[in-house]
N, C-alpha and C positions, 0 to 999 in steps of 0.2 A: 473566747480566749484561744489564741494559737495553742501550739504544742510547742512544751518547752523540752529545749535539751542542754545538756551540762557534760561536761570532763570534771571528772574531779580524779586527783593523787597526782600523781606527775605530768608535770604540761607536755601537753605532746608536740612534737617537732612538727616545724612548719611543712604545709606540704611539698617545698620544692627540696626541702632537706630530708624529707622521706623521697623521693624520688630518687636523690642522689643515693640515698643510702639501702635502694630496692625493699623500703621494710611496708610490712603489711602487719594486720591487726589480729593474734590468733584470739580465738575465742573461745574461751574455756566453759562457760554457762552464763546462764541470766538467774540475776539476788533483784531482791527489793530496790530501789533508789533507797541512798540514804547507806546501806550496809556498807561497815568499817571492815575495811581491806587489813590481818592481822601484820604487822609491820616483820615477821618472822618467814612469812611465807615467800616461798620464791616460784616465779614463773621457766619456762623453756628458754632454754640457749646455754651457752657459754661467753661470758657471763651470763648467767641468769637475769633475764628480761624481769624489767619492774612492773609487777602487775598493778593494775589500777581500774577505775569502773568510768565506762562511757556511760552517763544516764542519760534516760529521755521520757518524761514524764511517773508514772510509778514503780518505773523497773530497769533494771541496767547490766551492761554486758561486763564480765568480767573480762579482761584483756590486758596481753602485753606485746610489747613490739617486737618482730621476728622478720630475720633476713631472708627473704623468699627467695634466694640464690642458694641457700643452706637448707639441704632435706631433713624435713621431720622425720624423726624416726630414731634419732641418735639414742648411746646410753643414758637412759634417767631421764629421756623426754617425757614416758609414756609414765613414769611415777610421778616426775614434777606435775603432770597434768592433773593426774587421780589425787596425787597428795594435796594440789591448792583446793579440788572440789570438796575434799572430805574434810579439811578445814574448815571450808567455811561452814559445812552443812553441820557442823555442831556448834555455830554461832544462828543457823535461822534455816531459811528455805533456798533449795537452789536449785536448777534443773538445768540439769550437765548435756554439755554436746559431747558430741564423740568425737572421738582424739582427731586433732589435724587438721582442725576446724579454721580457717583464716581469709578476713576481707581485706580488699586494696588498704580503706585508709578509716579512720575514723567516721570522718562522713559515710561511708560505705555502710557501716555498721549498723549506724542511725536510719538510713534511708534503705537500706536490704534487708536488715534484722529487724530492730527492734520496732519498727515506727508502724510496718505492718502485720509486724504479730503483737501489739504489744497487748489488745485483749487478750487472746489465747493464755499467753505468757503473766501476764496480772492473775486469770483466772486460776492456771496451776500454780503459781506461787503460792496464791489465798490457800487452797486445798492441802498444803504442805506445810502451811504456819505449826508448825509445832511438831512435826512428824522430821525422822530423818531413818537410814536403814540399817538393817542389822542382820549379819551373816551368820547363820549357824553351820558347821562344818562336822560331821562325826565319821568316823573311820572304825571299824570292826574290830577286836582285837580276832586276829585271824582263826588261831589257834582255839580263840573260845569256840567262835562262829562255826567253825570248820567240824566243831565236837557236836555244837550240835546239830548242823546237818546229816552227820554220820548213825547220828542217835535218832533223826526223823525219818532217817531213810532207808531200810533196810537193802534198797538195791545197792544205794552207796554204800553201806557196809558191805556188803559182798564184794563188789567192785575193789572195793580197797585192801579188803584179805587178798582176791584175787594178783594183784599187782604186785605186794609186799615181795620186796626180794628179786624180783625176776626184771630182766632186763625189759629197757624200755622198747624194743624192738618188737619183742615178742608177747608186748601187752600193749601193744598202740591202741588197739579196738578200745581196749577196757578200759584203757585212760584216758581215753577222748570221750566217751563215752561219761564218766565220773566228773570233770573237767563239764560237763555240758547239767549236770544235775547239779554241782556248784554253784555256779553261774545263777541259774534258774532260781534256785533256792535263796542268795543273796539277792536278784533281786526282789524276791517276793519278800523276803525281811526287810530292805527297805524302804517298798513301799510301806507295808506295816509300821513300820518304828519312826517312818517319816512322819504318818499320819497321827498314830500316837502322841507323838513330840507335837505338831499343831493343834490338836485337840487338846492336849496339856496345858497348853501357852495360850487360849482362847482366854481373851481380855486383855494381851501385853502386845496383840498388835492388832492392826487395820486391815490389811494386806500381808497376804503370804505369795509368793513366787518361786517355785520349785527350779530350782538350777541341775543341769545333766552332771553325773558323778564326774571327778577326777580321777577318780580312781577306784578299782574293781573290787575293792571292798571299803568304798565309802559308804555308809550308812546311813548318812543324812547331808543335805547340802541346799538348802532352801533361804530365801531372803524374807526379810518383814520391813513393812513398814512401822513403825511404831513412833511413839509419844518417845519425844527425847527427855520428856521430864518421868518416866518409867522406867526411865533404865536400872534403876537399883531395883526397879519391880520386876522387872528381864532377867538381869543378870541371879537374883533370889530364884526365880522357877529355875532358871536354865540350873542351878548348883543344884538342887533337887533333884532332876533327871541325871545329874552326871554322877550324882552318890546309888543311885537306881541302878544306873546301867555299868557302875565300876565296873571294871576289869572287863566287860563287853564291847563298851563303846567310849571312845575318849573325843570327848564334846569342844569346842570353841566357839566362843560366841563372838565376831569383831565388827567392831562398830564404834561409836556414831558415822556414817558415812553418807556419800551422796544419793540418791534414791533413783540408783542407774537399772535398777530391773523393773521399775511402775513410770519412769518419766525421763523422754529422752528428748532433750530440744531438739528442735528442729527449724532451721531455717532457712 
């Protein structure tokens, strides 16, 4: 039996009316064949391009039409993109391309994309049935953090009597110096309290993925794969740890989202 391929959601323009009209097919990720496109969700442009899925046997490209004379990059392209992935990914499996992803025409898509990756792409879908990802983000309250460095470090304490009061000219050594045992100190805390928090949460995911801080006294900032049917089981440990670490560390957990730090299309 051939390989079969489908358009399904909105018919797409003949090709000589995409010619005319210079539009190419961007490509947001590859879902199941079959997976219901939410009627809420909107793609890239102004207006906002209808997104819809080219299928081609067990699996299909999520895609909408975009004026290749118009550069990607505008306001709200880069969230329309992430917001349609993370949609879906709390409806099933999906493994996201990276932003600015776009072929000539629909055929393109079939015959460049999906038709020669489509094992690969079957196989990570299967491995994702049920899984989608989840952010945790923690930040120091600085003031605790800062106390107890002061309280581990006796150099730091001296450092800091020394400086009190006196111009900063005339203590550069000593505050760079303080400033550099800081630094030091948070991050050996978050390694610690990163690890802590993953060894806590052993059973509520699959996969962990350590992301670089945002900020200098971020305390935690790591991805999980997990069971999207766990999530009251996530969100219970995560409210655990965040009554633990009140007033040290202020926790976020966001999610369901697409499972962009374990699976990045490619094609």
């Amino acid at each position: 039996m051939g390989r079969s391929t489908k358009v399904s959601g909105a018919s797409v323009p003949k090709q000589a009316t995409r010619q005319r009209q210079n539009l190419g097919s961007y490509v947001y990720g590859i879902v199941p064949a079959g997976t219901k496109v939410p009627s809420d969700v909107q793609g890239l442009g102004d207006p906002a391009g209808k997104v819809r899925l080219i299928e081609h046997e067990d699996i299909a490209a999520l895609v909408s039409d975009v004026n290749v004379d118009q550069p990607l990059g505008r306001p709200g392209d880069f969230l329309a993109h992430e917001g349609l992935l993370d949609a879906m990914a709390d409806k099933g499996p999906v493994l996201p391309f990276r932003f600015g992803g776009v072929l000539a025409s629909t055929e393109a898509v079939v015959e460049e994309l999906l038709a020669p990756h489509h094992d690969d792409f079957k196989s990570a879908l299967d491995q994702l049935q049920g899984y989608a990802e989840f952010v945790i983000k923690g930040r120091y309250a600085e003031q605790t953090v800062l106390a107890e460095i002061l309280a581990e470090s006796p150099e730091a304490q001296s450092l800091r009597e020394a400086i009190r009061g006196k111009p900063e000219d005339a203590t550069r050594n000593e505050r760079i110096r303080l400033g550099e045992i800081i630094t030091a100190s948070v991050e050996a805390k978050r390694a610690m309290d990163t690890q802590m928090l993953l060894d806590g949460l052993t059973g509520h995911y699959m996969q962990a993925s350590l992301r670089d801080p945002t900020h200098e006294w971020d305390a935690v900032h790591v991805a999980l794969l997990s069971e999207r049917d766990d999530q009251k089981g996530l969100e219970k440990a995560m409210k655990e740890f965040g009554e633990r670490w009140a007033g040290r560390v202020d926790l976020r957990l966001l999610g369901p989202m697409a499972p962009y730090d374990f699976v990045l299309a490619q094609g």
